[in-house]
LUMGUFI-831205 format. One record per residue (C-alpha): residue number from 1; y, x, z. Coordinates in nm, 4 decimals, decimal comma. Last residue first. Example, Ala and Ser with C-alpha at 12.3 -4.5 7.8 and 13.67 -1.06 7.14 Angstrom:
LUMGUFI-831205
pos=2	north=-0,1060	east=1,3670	up=0,7140 $
pos=1	north=-0,4500	east=1,2300	up=0,7800 $
end
This chain:
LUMGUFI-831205
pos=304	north=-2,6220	east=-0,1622	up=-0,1659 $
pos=303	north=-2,5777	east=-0,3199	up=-0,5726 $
pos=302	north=-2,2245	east=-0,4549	up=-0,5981 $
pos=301	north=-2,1941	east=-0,7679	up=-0,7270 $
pos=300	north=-1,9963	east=-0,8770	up=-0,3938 $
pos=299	north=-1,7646	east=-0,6303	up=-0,3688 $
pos=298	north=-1,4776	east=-0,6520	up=-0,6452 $
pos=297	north=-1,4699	east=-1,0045	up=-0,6813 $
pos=296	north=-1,5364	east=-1,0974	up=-0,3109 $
pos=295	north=-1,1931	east=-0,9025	up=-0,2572 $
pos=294	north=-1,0379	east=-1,1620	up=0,0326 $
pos=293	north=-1,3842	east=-1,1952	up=0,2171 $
pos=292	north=-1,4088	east=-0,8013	up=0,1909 $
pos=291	north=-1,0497	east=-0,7302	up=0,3395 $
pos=290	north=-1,0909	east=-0,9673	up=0,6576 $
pos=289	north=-1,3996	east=-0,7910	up=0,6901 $
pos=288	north=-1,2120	east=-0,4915	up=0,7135 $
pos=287	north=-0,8812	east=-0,6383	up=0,9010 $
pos=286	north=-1,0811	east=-0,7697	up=1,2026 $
pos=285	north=-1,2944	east=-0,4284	up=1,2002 $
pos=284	north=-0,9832	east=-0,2450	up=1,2484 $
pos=283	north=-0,8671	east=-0,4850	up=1,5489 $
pos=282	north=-1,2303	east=-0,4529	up=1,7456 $
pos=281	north=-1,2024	east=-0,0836	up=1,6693 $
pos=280	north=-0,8449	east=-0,0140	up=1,8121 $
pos=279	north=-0,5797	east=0,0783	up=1,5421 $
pos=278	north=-0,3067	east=0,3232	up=1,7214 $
pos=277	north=-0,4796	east=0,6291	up=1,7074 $
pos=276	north=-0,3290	east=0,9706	up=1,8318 $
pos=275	north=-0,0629	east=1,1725	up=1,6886 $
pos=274	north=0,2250	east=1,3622	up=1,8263 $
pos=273	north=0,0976	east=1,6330	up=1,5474 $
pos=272	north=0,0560	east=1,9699	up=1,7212 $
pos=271	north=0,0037	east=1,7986	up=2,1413 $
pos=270	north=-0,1261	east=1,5026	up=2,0648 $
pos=269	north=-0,3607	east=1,5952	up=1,7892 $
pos=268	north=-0,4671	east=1,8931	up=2,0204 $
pos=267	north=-0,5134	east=1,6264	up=2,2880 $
pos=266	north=-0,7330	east=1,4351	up=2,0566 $
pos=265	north=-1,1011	east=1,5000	up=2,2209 $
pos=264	north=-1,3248	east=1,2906	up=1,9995 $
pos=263	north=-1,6824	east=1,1120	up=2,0572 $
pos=262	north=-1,9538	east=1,1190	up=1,8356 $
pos=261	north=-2,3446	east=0,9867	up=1,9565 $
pos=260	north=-2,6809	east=1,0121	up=1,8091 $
pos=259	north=-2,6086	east=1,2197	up=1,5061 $
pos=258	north=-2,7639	east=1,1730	up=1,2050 $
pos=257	north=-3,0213	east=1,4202	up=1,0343 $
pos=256	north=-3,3278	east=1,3432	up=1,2136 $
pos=255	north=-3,3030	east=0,9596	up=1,0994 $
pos=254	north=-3,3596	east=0,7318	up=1,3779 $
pos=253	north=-3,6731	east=0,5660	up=1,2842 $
pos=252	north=-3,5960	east=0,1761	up=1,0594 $
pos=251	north=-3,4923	east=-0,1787	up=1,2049 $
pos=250	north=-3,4356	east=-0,4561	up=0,9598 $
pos=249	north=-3,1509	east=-0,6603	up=1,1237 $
pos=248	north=-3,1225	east=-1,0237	up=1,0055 $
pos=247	north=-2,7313	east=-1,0635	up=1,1026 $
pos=246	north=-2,5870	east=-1,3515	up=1,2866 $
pos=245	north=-2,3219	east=-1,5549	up=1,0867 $
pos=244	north=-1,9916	east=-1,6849	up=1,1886 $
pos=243	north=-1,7940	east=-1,3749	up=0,9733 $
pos=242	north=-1,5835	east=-1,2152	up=1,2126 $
pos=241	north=-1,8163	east=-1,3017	up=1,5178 $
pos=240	north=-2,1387	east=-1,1091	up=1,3043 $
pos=239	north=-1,8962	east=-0,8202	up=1,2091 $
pos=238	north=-1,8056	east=-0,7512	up=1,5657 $
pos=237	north=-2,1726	east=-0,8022	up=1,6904 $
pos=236	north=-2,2783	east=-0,5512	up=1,4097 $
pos=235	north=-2,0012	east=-0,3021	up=1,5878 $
pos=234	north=-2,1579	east=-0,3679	up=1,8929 $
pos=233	north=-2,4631	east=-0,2583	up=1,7812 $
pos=232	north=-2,3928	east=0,0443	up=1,6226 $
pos=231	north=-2,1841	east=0,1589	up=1,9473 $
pos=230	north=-1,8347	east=0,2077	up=2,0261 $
pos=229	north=-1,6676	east=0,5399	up=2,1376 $
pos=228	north=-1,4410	east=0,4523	up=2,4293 $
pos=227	north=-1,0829	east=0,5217	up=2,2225 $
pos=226	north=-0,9929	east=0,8677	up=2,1076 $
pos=225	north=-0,9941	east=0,7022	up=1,7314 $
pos=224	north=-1,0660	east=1,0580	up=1,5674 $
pos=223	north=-0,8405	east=1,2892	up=1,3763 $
pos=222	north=-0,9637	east=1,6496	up=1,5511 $
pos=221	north=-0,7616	east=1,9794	up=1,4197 $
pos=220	north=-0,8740	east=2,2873	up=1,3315 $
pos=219	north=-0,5115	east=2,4767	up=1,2885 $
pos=218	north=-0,4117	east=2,8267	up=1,0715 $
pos=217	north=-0,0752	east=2,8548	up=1,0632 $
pos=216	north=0,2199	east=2,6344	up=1,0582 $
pos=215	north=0,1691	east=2,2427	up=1,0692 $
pos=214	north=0,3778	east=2,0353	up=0,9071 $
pos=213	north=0,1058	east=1,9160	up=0,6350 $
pos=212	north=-0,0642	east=1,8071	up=0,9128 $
pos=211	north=0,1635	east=1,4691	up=0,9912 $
pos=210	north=0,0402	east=1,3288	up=0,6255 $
pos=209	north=-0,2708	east=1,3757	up=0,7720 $
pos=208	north=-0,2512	east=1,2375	up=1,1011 $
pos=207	north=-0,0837	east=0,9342	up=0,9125 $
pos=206	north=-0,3933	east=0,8895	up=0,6561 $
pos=205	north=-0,6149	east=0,8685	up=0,9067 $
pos=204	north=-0,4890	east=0,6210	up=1,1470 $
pos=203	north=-0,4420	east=0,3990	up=0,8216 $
pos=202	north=-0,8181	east=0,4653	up=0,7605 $
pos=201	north=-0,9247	east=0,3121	up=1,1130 $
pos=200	north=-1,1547	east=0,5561	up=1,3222 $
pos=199	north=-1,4642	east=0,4766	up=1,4584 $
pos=198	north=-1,5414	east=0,7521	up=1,7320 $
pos=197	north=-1,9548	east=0,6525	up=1,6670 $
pos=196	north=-2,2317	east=0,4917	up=1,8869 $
pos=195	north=-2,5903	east=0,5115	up=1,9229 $
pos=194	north=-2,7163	east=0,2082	up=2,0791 $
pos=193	north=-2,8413	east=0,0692	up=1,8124 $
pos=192	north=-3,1811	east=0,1137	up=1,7932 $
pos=191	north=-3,2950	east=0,3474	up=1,5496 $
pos=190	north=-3,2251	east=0,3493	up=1,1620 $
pos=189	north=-3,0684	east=0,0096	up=1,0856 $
pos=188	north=-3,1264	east=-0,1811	up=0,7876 $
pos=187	north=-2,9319	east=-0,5096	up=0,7822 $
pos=186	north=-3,1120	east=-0,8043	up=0,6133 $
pos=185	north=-2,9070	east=-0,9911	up=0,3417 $
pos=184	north=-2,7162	east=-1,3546	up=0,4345 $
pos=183	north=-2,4680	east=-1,2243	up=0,1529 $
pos=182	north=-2,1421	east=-1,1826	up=0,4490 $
pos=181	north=-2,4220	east=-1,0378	up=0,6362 $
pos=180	north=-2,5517	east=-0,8132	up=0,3810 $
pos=179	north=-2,1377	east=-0,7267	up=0,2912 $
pos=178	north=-2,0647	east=-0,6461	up=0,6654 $
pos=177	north=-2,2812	east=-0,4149	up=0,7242 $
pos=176	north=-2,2912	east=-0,2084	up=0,3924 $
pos=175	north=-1,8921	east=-0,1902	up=0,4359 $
pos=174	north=-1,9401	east=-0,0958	up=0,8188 $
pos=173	north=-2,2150	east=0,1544	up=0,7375 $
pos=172	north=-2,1325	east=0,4054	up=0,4769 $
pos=171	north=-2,2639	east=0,3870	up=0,1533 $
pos=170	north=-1,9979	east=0,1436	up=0,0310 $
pos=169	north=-1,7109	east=0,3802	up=0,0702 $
pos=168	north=-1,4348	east=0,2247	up=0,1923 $
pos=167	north=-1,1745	east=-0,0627	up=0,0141 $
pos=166	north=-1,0546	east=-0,1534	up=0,3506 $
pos=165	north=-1,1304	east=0,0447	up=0,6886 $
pos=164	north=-1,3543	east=0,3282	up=0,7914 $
pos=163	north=-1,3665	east=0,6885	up=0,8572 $
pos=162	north=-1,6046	east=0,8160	up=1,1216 $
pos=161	north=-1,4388	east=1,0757	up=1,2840 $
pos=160	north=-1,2196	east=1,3268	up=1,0639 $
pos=159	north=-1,2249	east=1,6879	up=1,1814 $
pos=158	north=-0,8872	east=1,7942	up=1,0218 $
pos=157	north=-0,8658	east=2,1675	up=0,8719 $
pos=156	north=-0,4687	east=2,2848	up=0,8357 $
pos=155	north=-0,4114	east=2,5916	up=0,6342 $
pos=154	north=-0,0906	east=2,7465	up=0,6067 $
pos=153	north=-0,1213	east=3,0396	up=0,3749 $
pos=152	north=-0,0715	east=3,3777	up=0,4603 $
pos=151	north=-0,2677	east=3,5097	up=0,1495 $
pos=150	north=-0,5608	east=3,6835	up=0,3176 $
pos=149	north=-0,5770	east=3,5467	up=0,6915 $
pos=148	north=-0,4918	east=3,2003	up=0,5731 $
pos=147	north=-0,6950	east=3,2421	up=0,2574 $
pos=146	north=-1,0214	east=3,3642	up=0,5468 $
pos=145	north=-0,9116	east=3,0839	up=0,7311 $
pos=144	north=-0,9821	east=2,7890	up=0,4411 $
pos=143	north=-1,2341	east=2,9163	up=0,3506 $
pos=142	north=-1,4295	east=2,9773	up=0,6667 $
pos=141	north=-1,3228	east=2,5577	up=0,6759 $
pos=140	north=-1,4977	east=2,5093	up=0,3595 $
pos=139	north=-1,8033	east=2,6642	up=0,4588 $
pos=138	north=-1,8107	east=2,4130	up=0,7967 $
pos=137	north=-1,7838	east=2,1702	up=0,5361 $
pos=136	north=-2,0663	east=2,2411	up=0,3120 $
pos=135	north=-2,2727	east=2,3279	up=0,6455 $
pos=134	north=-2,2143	east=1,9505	up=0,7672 $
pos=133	north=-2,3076	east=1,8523	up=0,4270 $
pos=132	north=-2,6382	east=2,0714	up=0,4211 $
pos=131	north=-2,7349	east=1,9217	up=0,7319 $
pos=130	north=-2,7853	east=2,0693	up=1,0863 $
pos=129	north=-2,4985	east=2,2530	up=1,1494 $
pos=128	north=-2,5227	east=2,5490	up=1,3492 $
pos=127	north=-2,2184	east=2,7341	up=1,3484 $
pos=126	north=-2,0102	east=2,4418	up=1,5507 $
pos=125	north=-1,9788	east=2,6482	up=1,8280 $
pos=124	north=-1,7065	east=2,4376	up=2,0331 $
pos=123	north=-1,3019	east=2,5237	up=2,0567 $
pos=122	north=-1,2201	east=2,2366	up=1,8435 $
pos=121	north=-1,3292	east=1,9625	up=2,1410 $
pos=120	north=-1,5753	east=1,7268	up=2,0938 $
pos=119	north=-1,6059	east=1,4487	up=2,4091 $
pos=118	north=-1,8950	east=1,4786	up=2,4283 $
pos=117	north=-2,1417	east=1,8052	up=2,4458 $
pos=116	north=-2,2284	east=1,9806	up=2,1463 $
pos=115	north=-2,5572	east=1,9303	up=1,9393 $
pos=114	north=-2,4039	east=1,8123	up=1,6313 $
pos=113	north=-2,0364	east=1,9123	up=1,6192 $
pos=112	north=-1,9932	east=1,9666	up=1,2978 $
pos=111	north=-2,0811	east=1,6192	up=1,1793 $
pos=110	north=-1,7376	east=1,5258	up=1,3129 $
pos=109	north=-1,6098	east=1,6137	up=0,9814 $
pos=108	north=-1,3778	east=1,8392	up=0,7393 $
pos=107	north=-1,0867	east=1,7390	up=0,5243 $
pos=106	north=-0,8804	east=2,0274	up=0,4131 $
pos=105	north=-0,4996	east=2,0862	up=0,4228 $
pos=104	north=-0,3314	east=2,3465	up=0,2266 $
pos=103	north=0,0466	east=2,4648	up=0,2649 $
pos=102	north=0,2495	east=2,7552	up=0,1025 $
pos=101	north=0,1627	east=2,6854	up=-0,2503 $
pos=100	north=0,2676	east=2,9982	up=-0,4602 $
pos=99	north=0,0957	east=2,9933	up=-0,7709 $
pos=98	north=-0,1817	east=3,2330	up=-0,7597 $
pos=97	north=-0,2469	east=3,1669	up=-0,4048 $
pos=96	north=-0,2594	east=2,7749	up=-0,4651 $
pos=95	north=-0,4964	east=2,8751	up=-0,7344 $
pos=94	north=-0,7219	east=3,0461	up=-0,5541 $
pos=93	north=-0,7397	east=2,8315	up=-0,2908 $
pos=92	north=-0,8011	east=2,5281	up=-0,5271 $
pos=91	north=-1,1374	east=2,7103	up=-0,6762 $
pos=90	north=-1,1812	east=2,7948	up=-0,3702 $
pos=89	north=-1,2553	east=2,3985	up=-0,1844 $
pos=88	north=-1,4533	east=2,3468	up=-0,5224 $
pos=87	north=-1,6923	east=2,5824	up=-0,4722 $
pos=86	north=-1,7392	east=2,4635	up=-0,1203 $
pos=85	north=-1,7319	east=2,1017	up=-0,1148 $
pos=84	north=-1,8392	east=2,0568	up=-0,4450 $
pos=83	north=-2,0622	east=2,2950	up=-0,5626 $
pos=82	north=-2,1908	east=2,3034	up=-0,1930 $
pos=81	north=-2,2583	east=1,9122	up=-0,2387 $
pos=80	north=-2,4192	east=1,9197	up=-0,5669 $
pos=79	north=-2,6678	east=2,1960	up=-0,4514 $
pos=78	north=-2,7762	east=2,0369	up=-0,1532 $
pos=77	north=-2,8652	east=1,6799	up=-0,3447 $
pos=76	north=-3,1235	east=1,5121	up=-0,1301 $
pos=75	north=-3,0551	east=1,6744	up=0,2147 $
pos=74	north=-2,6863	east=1,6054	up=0,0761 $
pos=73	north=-2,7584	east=1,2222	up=0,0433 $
pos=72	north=-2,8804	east=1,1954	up=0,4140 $
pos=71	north=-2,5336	east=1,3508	up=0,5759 $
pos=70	north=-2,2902	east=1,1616	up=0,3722 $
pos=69	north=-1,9940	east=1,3010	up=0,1783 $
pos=68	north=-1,9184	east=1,5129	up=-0,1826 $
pos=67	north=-1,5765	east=1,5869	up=-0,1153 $
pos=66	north=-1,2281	east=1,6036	up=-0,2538 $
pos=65	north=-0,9945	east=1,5158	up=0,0248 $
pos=64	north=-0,8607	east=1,8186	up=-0,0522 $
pos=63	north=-0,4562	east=1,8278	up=0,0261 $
pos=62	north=-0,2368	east=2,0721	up=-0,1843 $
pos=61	north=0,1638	east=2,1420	up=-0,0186 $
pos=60	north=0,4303	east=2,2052	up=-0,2357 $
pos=59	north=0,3464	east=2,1920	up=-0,5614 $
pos=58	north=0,5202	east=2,2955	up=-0,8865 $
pos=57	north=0,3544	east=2,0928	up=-1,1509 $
pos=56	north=0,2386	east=2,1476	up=-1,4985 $
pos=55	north=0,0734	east=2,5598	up=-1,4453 $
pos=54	north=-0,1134	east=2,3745	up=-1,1273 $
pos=53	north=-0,2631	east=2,1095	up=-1,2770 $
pos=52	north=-0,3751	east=2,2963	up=-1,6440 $
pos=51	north=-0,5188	east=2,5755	up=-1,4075 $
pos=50	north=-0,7034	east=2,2786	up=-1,2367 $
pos=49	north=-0,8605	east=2,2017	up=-1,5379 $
pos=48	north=-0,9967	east=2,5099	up=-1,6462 $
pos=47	north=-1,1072	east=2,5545	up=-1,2793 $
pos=46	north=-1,3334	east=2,2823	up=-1,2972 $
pos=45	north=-1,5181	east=2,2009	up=-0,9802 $
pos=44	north=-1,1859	east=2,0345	up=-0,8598 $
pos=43	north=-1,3074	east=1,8135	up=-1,1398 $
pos=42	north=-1,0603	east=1,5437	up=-1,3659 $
pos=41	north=-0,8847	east=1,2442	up=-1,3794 $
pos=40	north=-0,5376	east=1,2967	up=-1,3552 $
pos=39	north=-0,3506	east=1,0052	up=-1,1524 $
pos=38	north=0,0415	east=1,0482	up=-1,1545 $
pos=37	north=0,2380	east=0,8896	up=-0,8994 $
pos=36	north=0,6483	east=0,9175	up=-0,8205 $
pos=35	north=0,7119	east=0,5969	up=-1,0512 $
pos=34	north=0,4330	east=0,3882	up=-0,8897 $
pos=33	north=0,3104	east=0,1509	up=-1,1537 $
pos=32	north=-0,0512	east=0,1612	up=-1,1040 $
pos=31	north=-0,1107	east=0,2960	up=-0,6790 $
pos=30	north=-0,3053	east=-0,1083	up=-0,6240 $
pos=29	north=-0,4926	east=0,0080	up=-0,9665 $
pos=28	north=-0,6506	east=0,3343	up=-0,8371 $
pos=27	north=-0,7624	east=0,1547	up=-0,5549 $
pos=26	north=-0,9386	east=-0,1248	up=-0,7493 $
pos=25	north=-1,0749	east=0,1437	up=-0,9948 $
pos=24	north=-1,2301	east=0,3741	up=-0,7247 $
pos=23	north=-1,4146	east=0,0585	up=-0,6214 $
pos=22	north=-1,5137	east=-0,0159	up=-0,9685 $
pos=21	north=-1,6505	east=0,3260	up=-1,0022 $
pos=20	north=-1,9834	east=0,1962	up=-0,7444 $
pos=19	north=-2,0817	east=0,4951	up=-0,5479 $
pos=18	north=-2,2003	east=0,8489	up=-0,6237 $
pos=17	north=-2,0953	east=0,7422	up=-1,0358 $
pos=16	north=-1,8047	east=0,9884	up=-1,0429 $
pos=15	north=-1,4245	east=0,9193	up=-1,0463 $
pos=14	north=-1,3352	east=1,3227	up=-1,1147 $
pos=13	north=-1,0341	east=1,2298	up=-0,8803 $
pos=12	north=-0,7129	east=1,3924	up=-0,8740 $
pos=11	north=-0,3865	east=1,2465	up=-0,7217 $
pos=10	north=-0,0266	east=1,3717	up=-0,8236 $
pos=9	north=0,1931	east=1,3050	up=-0,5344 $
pos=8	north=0,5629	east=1,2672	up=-0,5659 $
pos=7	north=0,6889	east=1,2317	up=-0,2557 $
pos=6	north=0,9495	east=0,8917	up=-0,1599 $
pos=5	north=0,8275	east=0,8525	up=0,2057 $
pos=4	north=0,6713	east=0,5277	up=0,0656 $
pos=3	north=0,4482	east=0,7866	up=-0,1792 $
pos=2	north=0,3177	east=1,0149	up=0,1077 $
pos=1	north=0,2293	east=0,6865	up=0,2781 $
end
């Protein structure tokens, strides 16, 4: 989008082995050939590297969408996922200080608000996490302020609600989903179903935070669907009418660290960014299975 309104955008991606590379190839290659792009592989963890970034361009505005995600992987992995998430997140501060970027916008998550009563609002105690990503991110945000604060920076942290759409990450449900039915391949499913998630489409996504960047101060700002959350099983349902097959569900304990239900309050979306979601669930799961039956090349040997 950032491209299309004629930016130039130079994207930075350390293209690590968390989930299949050739994924991160097919979307690197659908951006090949843009004159206002430049991909630089490379670690926000790295500040060597970043000071090379920041002393070739002149930047106005830094977004991190540079993350270690997924709630079960960090109980696994806390360490890689604070150097990430939270190292990483000041290693650009710093350097956005140090060179004059007015404007910084962080991803965060809905996994902040475990605990909290539905629908989330921004305004809720969210110091409680209860996994080491949701704590990554909540660090990241403190971050964020104190640099605001500090330096006088415009800092803009989005709550994003279960991202999904085309070419997503393949350890999150809807792609897993969708390719073991598409493969006749039992579905495992930790508890019963009926939990249910803010689904949010990825082109949704990307316009609430393209629209952040022209926000002043210091914002926390909710990017979720805003429709009638929809549940785990309903979703399957979705995928099972999409694709004429009926899933083989393999049905594991509700994992501790998951939340049972999200649900987003967008009025301060509304009312900062004149955004709110325009892709309903039923139509964004249309267009992601659509997506997977018309890129069987670049899914289907791909171990889940």
């Amino acid at each position: 989008m950032l491209l299309d309104e004629g930016h130039e955008v130079v994207g930075i991606d350390n293209l690590n082995d968390y989930y299949d590379p050739r994924l991160k190839d097919y979307r690197l290659t659908n951006l090949a050939g843009r004159e206002n792009f430049r991909f630089a592989e490379g670690d926000i963890e790295d500040g060597r590297f970043l000071d090379g970034i920041f002393a070739e361009h002149k930047f106005d505005a830094v977004i991190n969408l540079a993350a270690r995600a997924g709630v079960r992987a960090s109980i696994e992995e806390p360490h890689v996922y604070f150097s990430t998430n939270v190292e990483g997140t000041l290693n650009l501060l710093e350097r956005i200080q140090r060179h004059g970027v007015g404007r910084f916008v962080v991803a965060s998550s809905s996994s902040l608000y475990a605990g909290q009563a539905a629908p989330f609002r921004e305004d809720a105690n969210v110091t409680r996490p209860i996994s080491p990503y949701a704590a990554s991110k909540l660090a990241a945000e403190a971050l964020a302020h104190t640099w605001h604060h500090l330096e006088g920076i415009d800092a803009v942290v989005l709550r994003y609600f279960t991202v999904y759409g085309p070419a997503g990450r393949p350890d999150m449900s809807p792609f897993r989903f969708i390719e073991w039915i598409r493969r006749g391949e039992p579905i495992t499913l930790y508890g019963d179903g009926t939990q249910t998630r803010d689904f949010t489409y990825i082109d949704d996504i990307a316009r609430g935070t393209v629209s952040a960047l022209g926000v002043e101060g210091y914002e926390i700002i909710n990017l979720g669907g805003g429709n009638e959350p929809c549940s785990i099983n309903a979703m399957i349902a979705r995928f099972e009418e999409e694709l004429g097959r009926k899933a083989v569900i393999d049905r594991r304990p509700f994992h501790g660290a998951d939340m049972k239900d999200t649900s987003a309050d967008v009025t301060k979306a509304r009312e900062l960014l004149g955004w709110e979601a325009q892709v309903a669930p039923e139509e964004g799961f249309r267009r992601t299975v659509r997506w997977h039956l018309e890129n069987v090349d670049v899914v289907g040997e791909m171990g889940l």
